[in-house]
TIGU-319288 format. One record per residue: residue number from 1; residue in three letters; x, y, z of N, C-alpha, C in turn. Coordinates in Angstrom, 3 decimals, decimal comma, always signed. Layout:
% residues N
SEMAR lovo sero      n_u      n_v      n_w     ca_u     ca_v     ca_w      c_u      c_v      c_w
SEMAR  NUM  ala        X        Y        Z        X        Y        Z        X        Y        Z
...
END
This chain:
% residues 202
SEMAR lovo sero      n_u      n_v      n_w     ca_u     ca_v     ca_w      c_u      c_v      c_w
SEMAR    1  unk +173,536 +167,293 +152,624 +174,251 +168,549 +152,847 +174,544 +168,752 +154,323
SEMAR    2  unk +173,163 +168,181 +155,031 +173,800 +168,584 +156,645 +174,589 +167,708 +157,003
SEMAR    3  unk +175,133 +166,555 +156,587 +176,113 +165,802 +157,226 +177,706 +166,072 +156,584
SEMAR    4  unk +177,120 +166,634 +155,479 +178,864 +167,298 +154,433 +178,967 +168,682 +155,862
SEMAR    5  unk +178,145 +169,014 +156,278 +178,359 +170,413 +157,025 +178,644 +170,127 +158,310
SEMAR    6  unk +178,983 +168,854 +158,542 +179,577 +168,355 +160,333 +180,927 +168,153 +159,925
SEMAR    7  unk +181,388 +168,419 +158,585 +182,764 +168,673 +158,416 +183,215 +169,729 +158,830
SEMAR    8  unk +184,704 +170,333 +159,464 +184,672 +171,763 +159,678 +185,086 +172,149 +158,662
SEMAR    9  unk +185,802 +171,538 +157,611 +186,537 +172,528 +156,324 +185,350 +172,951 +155,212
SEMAR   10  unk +184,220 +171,734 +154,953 +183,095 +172,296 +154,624 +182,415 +173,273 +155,245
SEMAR   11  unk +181,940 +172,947 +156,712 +181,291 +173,952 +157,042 +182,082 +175,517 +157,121
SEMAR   12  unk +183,414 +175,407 +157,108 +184,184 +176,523 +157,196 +184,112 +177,431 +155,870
SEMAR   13  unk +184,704 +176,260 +154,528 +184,337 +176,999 +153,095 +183,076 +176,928 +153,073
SEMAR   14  unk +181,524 +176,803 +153,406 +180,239 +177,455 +153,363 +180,085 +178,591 +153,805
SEMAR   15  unk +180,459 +178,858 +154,850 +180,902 +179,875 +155,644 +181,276 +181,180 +154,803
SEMAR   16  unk +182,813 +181,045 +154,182 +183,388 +181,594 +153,630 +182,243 +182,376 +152,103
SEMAR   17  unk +182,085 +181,259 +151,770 +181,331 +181,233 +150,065 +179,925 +182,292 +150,540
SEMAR   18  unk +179,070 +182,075 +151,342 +178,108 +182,348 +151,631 +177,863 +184,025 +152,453
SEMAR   19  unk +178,944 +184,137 +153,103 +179,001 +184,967 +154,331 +180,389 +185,978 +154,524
SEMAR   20  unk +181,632 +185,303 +153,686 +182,497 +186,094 +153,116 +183,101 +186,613 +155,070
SEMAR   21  unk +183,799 +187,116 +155,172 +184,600 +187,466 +156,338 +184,441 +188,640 +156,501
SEMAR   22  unk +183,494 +189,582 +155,910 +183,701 +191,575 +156,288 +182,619 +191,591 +157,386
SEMAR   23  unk +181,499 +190,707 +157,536 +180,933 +190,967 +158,355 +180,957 +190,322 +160,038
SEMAR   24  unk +181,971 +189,535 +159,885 +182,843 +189,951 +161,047 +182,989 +190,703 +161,754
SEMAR   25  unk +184,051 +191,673 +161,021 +184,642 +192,495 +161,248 +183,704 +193,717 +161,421
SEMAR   26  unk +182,779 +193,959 +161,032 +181,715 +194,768 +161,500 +180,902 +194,969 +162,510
SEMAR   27  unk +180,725 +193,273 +162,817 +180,028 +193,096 +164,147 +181,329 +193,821 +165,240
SEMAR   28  unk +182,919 +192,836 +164,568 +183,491 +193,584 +166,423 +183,775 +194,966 +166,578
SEMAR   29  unk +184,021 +195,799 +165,304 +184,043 +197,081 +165,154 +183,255 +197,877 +165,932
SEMAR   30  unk +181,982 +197,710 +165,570 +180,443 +198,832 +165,660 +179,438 +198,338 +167,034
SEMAR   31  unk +179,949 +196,538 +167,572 +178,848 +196,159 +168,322 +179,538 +195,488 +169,346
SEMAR   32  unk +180,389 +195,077 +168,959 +181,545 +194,303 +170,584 +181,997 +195,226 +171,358
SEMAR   33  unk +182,789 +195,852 +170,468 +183,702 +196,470 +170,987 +184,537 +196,261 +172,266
SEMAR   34  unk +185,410 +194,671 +172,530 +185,421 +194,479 +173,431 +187,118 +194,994 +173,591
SEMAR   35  unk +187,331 +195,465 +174,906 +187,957 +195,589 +175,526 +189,205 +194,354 +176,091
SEMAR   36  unk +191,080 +195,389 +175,879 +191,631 +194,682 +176,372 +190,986 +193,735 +177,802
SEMAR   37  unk +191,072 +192,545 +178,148 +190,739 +191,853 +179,165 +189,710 +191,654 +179,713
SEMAR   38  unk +188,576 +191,502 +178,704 +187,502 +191,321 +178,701 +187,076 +189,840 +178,366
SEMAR   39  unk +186,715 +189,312 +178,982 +185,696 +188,171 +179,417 +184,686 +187,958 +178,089
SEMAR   40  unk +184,558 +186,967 +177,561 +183,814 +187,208 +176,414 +183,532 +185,524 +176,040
SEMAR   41  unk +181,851 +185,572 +175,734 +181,912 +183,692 +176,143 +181,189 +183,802 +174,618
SEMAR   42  unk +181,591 +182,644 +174,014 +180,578 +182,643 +172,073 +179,855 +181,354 +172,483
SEMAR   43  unk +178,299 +181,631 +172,637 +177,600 +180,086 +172,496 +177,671 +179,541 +170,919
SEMAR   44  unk +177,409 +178,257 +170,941 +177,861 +178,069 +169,401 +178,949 +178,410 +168,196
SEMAR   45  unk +180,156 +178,552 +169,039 +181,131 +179,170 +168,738 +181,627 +178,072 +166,886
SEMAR   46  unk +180,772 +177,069 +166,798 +181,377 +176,494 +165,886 +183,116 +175,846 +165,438
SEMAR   47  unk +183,753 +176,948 +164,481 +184,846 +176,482 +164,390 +186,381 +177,547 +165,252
SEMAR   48  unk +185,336 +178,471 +165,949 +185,731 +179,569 +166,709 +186,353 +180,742 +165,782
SEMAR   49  unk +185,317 +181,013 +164,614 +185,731 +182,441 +163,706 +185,910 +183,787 +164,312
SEMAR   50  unk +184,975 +184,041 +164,927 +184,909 +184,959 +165,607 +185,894 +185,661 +166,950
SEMAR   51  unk +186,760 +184,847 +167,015 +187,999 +184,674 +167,605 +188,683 +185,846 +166,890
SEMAR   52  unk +189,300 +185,420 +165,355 +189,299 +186,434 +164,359 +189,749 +187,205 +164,853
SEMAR   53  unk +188,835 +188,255 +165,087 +188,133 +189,562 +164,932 +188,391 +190,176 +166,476
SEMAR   54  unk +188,588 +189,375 +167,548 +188,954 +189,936 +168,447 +190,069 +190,495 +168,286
SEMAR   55  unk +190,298 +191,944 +169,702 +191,930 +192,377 +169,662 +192,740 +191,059 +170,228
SEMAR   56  unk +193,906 +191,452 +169,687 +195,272 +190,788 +170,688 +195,854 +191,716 +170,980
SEMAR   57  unk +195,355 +191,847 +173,007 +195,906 +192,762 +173,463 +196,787 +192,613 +174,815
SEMAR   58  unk +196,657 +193,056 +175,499 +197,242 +193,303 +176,348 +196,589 +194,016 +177,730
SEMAR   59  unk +195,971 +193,459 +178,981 +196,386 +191,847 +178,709 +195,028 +191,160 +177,790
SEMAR   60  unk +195,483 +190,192 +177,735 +194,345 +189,243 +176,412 +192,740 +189,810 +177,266
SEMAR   61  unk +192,381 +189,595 +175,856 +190,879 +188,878 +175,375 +190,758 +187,808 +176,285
SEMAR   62  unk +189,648 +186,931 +177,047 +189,605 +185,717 +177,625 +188,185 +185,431 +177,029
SEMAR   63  unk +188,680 +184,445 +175,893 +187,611 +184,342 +175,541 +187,662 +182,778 +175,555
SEMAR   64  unk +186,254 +181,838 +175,713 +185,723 +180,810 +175,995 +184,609 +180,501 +174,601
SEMAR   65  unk +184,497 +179,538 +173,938 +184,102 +179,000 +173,047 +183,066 +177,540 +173,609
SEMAR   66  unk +181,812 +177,755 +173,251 +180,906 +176,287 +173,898 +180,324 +175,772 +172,035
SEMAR   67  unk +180,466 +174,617 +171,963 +180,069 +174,403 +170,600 +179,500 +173,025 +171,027
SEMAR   68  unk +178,399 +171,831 +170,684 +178,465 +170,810 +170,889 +178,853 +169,639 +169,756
SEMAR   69  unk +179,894 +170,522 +168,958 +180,743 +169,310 +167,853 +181,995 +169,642 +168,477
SEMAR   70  unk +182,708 +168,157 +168,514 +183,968 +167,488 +168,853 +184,616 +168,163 +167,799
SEMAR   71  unk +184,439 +167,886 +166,359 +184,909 +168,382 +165,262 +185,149 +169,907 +165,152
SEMAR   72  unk +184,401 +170,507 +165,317 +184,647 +172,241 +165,099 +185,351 +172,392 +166,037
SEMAR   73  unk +185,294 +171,956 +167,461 +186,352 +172,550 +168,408 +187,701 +171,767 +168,245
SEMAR   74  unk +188,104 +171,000 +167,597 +189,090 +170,411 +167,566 +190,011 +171,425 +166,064
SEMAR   75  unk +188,654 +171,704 +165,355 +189,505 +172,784 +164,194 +189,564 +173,748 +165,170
SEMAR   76  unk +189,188 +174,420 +165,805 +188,846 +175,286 +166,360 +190,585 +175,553 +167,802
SEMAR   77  unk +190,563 +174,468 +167,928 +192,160 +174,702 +169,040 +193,186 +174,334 +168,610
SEMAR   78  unk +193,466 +173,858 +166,928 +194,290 +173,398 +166,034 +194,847 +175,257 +165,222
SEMAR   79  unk +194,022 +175,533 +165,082 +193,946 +176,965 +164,672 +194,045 +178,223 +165,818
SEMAR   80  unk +193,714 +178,184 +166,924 +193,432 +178,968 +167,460 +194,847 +178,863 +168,553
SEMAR   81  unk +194,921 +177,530 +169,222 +195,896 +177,522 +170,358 +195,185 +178,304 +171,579
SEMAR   82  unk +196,236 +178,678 +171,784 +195,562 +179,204 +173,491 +194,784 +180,376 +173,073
SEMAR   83  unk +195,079 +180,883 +172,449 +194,057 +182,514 +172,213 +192,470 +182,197 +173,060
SEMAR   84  unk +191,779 +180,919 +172,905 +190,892 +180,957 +173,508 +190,824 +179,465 +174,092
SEMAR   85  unk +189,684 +178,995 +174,935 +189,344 +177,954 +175,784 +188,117 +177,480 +174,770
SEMAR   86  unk +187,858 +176,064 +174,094 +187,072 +175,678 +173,752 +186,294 +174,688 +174,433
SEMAR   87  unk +185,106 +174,421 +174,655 +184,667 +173,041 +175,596 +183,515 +172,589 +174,716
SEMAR   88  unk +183,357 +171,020 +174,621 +181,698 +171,030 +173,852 +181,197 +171,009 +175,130
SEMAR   89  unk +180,091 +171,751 +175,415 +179,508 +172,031 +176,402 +178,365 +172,714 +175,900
SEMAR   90  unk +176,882 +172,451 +176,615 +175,505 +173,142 +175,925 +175,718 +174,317 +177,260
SEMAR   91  unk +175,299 +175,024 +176,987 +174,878 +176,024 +178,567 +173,869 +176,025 +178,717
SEMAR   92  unk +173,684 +175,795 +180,674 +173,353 +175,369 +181,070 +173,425 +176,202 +182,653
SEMAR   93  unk +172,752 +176,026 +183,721 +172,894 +177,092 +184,927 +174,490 +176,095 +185,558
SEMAR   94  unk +174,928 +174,674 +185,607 +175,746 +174,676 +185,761 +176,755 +174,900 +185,122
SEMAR   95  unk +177,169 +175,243 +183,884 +177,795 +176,071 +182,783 +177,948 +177,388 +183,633
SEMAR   96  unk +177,019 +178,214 +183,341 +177,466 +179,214 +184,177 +178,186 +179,174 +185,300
SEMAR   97  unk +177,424 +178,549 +186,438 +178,126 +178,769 +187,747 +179,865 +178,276 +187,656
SEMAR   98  unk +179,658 +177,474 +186,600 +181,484 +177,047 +186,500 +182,698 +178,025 +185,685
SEMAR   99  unk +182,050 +178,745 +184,959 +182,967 +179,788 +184,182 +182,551 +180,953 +184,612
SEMAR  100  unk +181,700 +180,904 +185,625 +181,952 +182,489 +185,988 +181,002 +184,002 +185,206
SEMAR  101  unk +181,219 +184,768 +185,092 +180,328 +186,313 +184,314 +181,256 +186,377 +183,112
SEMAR  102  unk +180,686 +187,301 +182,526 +181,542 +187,607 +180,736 +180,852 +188,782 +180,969
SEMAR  103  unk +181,848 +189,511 +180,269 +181,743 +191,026 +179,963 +180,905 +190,931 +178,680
SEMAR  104  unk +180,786 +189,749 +177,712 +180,322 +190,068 +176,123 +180,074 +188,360 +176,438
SEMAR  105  unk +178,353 +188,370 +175,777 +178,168 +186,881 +175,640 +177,741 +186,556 +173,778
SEMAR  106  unk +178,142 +186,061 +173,428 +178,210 +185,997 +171,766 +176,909 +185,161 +171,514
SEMAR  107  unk +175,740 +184,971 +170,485 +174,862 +183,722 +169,999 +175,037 +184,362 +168,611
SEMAR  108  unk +176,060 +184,053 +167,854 +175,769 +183,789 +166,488 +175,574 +183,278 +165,586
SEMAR  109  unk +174,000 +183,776 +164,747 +173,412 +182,773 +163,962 +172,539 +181,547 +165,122
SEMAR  110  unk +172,591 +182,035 +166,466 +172,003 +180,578 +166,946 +170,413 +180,363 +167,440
SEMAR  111  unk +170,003 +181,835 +167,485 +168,339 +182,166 +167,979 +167,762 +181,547 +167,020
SEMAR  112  unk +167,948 +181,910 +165,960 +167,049 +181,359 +164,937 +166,637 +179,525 +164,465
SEMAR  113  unk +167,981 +179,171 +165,781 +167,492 +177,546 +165,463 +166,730 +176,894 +166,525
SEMAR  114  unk +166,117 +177,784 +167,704 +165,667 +177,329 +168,652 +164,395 +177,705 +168,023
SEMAR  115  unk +163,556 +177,068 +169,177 +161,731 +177,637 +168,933 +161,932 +178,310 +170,501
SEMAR  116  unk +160,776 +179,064 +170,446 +160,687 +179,984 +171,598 +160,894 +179,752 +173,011
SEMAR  117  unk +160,771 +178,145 +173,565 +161,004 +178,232 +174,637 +162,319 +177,565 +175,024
SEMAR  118  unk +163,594 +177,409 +174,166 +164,391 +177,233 +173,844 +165,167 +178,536 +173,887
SEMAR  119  unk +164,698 +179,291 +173,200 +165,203 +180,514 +173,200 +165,143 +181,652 +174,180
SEMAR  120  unk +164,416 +181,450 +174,865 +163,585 +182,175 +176,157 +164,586 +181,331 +176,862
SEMAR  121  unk +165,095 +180,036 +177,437 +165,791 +179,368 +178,131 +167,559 +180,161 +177,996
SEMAR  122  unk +167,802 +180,462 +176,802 +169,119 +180,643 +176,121 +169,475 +182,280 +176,869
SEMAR  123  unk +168,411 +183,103 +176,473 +168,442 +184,654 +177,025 +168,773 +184,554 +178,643
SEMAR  124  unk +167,931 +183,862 +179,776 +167,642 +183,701 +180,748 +169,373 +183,089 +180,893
SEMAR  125  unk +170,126 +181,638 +180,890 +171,145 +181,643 +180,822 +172,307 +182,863 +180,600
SEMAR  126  unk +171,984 +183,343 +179,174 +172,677 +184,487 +178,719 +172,967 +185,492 +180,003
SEMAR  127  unk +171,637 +186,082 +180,273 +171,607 +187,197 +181,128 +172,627 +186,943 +182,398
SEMAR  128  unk +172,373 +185,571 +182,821 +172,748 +185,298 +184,343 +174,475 +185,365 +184,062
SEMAR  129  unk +175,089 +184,952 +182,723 +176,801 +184,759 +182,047 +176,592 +186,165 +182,567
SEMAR  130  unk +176,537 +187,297 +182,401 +176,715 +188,652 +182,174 +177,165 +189,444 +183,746
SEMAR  131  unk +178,152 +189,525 +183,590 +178,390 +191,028 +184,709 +177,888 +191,938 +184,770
SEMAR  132  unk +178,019 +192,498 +186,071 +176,935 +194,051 +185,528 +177,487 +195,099 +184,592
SEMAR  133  unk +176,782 +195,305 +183,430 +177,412 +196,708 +182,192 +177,308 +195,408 +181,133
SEMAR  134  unk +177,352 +194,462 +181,176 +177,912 +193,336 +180,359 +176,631 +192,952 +179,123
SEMAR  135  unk +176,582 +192,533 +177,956 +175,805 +192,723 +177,079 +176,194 +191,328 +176,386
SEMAR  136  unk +174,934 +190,894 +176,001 +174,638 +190,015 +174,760 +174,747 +190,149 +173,928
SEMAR  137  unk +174,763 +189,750 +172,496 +175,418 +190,059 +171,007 +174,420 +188,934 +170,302
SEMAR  138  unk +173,852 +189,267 +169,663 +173,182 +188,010 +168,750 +172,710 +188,628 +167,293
SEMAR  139  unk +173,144 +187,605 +166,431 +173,154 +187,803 +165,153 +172,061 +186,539 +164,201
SEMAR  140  unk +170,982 +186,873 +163,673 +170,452 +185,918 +162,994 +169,441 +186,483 +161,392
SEMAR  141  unk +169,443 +185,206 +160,704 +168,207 +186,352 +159,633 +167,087 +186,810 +160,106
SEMAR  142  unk +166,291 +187,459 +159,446 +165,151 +188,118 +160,121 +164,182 +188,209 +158,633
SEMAR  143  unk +163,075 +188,192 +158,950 +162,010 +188,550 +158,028 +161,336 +189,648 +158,160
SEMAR  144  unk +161,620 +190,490 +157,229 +160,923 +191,791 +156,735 +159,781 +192,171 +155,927
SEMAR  145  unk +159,356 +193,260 +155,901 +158,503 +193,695 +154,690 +158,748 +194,033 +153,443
SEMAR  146  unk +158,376 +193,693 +152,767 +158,634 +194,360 +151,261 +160,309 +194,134 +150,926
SEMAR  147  unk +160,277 +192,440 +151,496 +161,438 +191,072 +151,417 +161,688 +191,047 +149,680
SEMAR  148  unk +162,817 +190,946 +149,154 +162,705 +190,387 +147,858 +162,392 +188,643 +148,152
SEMAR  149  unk +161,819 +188,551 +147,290 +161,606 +186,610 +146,940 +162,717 +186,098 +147,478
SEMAR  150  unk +163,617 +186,323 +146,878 +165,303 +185,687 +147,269 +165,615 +185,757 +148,358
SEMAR  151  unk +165,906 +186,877 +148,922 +166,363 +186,591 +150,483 +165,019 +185,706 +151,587
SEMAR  152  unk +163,439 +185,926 +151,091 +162,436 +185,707 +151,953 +162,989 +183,897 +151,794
SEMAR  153  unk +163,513 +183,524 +150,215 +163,341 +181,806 +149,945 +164,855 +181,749 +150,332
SEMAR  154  unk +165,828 +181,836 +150,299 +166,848 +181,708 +151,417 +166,693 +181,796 +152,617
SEMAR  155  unk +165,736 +182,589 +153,507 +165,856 +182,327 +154,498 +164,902 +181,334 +154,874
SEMAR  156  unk +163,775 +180,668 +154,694 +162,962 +180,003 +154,692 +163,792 +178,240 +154,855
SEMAR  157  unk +164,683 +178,604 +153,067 +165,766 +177,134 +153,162 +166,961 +177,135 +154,466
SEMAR  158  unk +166,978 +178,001 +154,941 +168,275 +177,708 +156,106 +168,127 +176,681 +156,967
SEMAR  159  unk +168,559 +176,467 +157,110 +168,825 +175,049 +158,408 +168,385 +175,290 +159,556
SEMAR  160  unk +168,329 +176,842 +160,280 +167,023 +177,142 +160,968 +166,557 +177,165 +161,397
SEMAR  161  unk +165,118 +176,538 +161,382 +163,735 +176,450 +161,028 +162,937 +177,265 +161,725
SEMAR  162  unk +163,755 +178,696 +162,754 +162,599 +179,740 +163,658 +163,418 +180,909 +162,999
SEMAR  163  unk +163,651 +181,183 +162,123 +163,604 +182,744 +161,914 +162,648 +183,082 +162,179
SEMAR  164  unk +162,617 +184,586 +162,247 +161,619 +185,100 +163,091 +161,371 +186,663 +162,286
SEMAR  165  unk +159,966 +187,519 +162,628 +160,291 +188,999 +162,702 +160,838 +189,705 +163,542
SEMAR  166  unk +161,514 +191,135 +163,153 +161,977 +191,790 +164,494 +161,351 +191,886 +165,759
SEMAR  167  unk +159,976 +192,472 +165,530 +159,353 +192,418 +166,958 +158,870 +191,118 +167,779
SEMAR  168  unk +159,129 +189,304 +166,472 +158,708 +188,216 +167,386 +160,878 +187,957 +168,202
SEMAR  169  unk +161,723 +188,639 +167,355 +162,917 +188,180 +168,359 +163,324 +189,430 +169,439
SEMAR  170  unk +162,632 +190,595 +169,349 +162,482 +191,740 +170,191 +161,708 +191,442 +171,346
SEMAR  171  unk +160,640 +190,462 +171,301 +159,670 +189,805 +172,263 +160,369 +188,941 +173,309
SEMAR  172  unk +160,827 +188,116 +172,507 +161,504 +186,930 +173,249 +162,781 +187,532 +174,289
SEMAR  173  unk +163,471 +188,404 +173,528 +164,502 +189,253 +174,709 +164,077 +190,019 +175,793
SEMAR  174  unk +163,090 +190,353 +175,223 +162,548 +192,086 +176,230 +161,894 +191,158 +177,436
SEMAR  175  unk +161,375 +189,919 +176,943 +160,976 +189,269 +178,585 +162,254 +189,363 +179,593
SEMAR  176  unk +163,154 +188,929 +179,011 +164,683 +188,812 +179,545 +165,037 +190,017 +180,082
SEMAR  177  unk +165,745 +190,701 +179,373 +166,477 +192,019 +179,246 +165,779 +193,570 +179,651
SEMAR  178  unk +166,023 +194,193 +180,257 +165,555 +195,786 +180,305 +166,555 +196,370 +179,143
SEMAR  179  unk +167,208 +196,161 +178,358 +167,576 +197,282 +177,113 +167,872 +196,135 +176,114
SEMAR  180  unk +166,521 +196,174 +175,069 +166,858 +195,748 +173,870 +167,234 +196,305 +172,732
SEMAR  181  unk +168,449 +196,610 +172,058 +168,478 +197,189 +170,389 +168,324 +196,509 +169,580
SEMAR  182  unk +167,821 +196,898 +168,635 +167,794 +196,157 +167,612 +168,121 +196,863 +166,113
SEMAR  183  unk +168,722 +196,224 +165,249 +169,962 +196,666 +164,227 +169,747 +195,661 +162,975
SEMAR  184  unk +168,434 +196,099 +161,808 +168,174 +195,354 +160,830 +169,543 +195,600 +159,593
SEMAR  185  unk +170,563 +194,642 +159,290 +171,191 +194,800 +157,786 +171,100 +193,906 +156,553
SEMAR  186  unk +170,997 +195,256 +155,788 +170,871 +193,768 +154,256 +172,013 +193,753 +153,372
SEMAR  187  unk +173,073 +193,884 +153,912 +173,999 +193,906 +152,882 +175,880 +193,230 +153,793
SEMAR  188  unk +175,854 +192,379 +154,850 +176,902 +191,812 +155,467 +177,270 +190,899 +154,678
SEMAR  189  unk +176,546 +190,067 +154,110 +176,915 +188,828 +153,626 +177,000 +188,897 +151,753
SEMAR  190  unk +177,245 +188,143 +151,637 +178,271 +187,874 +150,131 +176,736 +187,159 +149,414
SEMAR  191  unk +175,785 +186,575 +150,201 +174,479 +186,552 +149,395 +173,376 +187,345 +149,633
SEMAR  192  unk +172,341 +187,662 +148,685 +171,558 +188,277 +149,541 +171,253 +187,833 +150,772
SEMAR  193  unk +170,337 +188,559 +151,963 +170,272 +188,367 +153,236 +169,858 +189,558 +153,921
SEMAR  194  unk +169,068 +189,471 +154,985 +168,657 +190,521 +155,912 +168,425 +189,625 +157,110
SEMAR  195  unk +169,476 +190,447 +157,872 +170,017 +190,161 +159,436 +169,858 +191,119 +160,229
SEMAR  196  unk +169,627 +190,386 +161,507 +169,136 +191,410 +162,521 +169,987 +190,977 +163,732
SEMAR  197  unk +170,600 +192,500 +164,059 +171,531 +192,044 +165,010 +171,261 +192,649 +166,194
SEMAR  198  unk +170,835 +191,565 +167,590 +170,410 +192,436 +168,528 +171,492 +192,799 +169,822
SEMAR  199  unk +171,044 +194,182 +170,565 +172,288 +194,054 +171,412 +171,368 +194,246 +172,791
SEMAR  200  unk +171,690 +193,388 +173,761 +170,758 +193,024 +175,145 +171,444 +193,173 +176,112
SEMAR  201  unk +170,974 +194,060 +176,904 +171,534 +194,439 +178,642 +170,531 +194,180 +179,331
SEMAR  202  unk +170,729 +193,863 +180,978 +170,100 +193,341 +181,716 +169,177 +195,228 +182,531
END
């Protein structure tokens, strides 16, 4: 399955089947909210969905896409065109120093595949992308109390392998960040699921 999923049209219809497109649109609604000409970098941008959901405004969105598949970014600027800049590129402190601050730094779905000092590395990067006012966005499952079976054994099977509780991915930021939110939902996705979406200022 994980090598059918280094396809992008697979990984795109998994995507689709699993996760459905409204919660998208929710995240840029209620939690981006980004602004004509705003700077906006997606780690793990994949096949660059989240593109989507941005405005087309005036003047543009500048948004930058880092994925480390050849494949997703190649669906990814086949579909997209200039609307955004894709690079496989990991970030990294020279990453940063070369693209500069972002008003909005995106990790979706991607905390949950690091282990902690991976992830502690990712925030620390994150923070330094950020202008001042400028905020992090991260979206991953989360484990709760009084979990049904189903979502606890879906999230367990994900590809993964650090989901976390709120207060162990509230931990890992707050070393980082002076303003952590945090935003538990169980109902974005088209399967069961409980996601926790955090929003991080320096």
């Amino acid at each position: 399955m994980k090598s059918l999923l280094a396809l992008p049209w697979v990984y795109d219809l998994a995507q689709y089947a699993m996760r459905g497109t409204r919660y998208r649109r929710h995240l840029a609604e209620c939690y981006l909210r980004v602004a004509p000409g705003d700077r906006v970098l997606d780690i793990g941008c994949g096949t660059g969905a989240m593109l989507e959901c941005l405005p087309q405004s005036v003047p543009p969105v500048r948004y930058v896409g880092l994925d480390m598949s050849p494949d997703y970014l190649a669906a990814a600027r086949r579909h997209y065109g200039s609307r955004g800049e894709f690079h496989c590129l990991e970030l990294t402190p020279a990453t940063v120093a070369d693209f500069g601050q972002f008003d909005q730094v995106l990790a979706m779905g991607l905390i949950h595949h690091l282990d902690d000092a991976a992830a502690t590395n990712l925030f620390h990067l994150a923070r330094q992308a950020l202008r001042p006012g400028g905020r992090l966005i991260t979206l991953d499952g989360v484990f709760t109390e009084n979990q049904s079976w189903l979502v606890r054994f879906l999230l367990k099977s994900d590809r993964g392998e650090y989901v976390r509780t709120e207060p162990a991915y509230r931990g890992l930021a707050s070393g980082i960040f002076g303003q952590v939110q945090t935003f538990v939902a169980h109902d974005l996705f088209r399967i069961p699921d409980t996601t926790l979406i955090m929003e991080c200022a320096p």
